[in-house]
N, C-alpha and C positions, 0 to 999 in steps of 0.2 A: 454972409459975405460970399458970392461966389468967387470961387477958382478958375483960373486959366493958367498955368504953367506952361513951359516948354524947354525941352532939351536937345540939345544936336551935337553931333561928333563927324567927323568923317574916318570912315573904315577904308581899310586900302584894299579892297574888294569890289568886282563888278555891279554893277547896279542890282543886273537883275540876279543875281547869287543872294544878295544881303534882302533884297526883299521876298525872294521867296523865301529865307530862313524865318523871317518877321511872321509874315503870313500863314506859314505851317503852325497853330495851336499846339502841336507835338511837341516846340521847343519852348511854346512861353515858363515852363519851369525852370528850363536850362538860362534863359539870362533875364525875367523879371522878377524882384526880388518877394520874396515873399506864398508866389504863385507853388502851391503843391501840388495842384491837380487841374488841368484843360482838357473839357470834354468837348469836340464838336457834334453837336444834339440834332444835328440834319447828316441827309446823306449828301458825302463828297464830291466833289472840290467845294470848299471854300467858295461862296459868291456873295453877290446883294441878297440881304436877306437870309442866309445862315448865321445859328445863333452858338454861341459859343459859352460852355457852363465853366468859367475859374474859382476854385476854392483857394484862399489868400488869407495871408496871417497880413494886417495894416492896425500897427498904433498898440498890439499886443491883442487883440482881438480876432479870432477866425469869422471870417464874412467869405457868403457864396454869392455870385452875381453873375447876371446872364448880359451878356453883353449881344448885340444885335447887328449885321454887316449893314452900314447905310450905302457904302459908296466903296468897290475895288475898280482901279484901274490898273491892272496887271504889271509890276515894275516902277510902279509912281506912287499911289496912292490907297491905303487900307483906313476908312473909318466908321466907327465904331460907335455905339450911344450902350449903355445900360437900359435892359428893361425889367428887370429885375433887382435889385444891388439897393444897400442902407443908403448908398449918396448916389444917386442919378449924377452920370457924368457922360461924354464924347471923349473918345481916345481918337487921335487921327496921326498912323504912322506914314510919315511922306518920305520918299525918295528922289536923288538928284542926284546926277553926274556933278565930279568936283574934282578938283586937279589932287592926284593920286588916290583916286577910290568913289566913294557915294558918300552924300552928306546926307543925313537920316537926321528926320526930326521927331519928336514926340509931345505930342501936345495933348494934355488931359483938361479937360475945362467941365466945370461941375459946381451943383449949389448944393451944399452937405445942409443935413436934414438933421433932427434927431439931435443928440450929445455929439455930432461930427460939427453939427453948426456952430457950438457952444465956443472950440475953439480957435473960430476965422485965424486970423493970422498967423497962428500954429499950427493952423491944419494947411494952410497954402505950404506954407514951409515944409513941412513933411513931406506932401505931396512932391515938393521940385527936389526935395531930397532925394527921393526915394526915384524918379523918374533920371535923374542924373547920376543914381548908381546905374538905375535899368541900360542907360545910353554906354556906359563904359563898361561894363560886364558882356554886352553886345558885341560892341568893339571887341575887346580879348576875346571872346569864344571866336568870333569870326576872321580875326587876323589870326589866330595861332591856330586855327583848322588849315589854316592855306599855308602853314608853314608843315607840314606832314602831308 
């Protein structure tokens, strides 16, 4: 059963502030849940084609996946495919101006393989779980930064 989820919030924050926070691998611990460790495995900035190493606790199992830059458009759009990872997936973080802030999306879309196949529609559900804490942990970090 493949996956396609999606989650969206809006931050009451400038566009390009919340997507550059997105974009910096520095912070994926700080609001995706799970994420212990984001290495960027090229040298810097961040482009098409920089590959990013996340070590992640998902479903009570630690899993390491190399996720791959397919497409940045600086302030709009960040995405992302696995080339490495138990469930081949595309992450695509998108950004948009939205009355009081940026509306940020999150979309994960993936065909779990393995014992992740076994449980299709427990594992979609996980998934938009887990992607809709990511979306409101975001939010708070980045509204209570601009509040200091």
């Amino acid at each position: 059963m493949a996956i396609d989820v999606t989650a969206r919030t809006v931050i009451a924050r400038p566009r390009e502030d919340v997507a550059a926070y997105v974009v910096d691998h520095r912070n994926d611990p700080l609001w995706i849940g799970g994420i212990s460790e984001s290495e960027l495995l090229d040298d810097p900035p961040l482009t098409e084609g920089s590959r990013v190493r996340r070590v992640a606790s998902f479903l009570g199992k630690r899993i390491r996946y190399v996720n791959e830059v397919v497409r940045l458009v600086p302030g709009s759009v960040l995405e992302m495919r696995s080339v490495e990872s138990p469930m081949p997936m595309r992450i695509t973080y998108a950004f948009a101006d939205a009355p009081g802030g940026t509306e940020v999306s999150v979309r994960v879309e993936g065909e779990p393989e393995g014992l992740y196949r076994l449980g299709g529609t427990m594992m979609r559900r996980a998934v938009q779980r887990s992607i809709d804490r990511d979306v409101l942990t975001l939010k708070e970090t980045l509204e209570r930064s601009a509040e200091t």
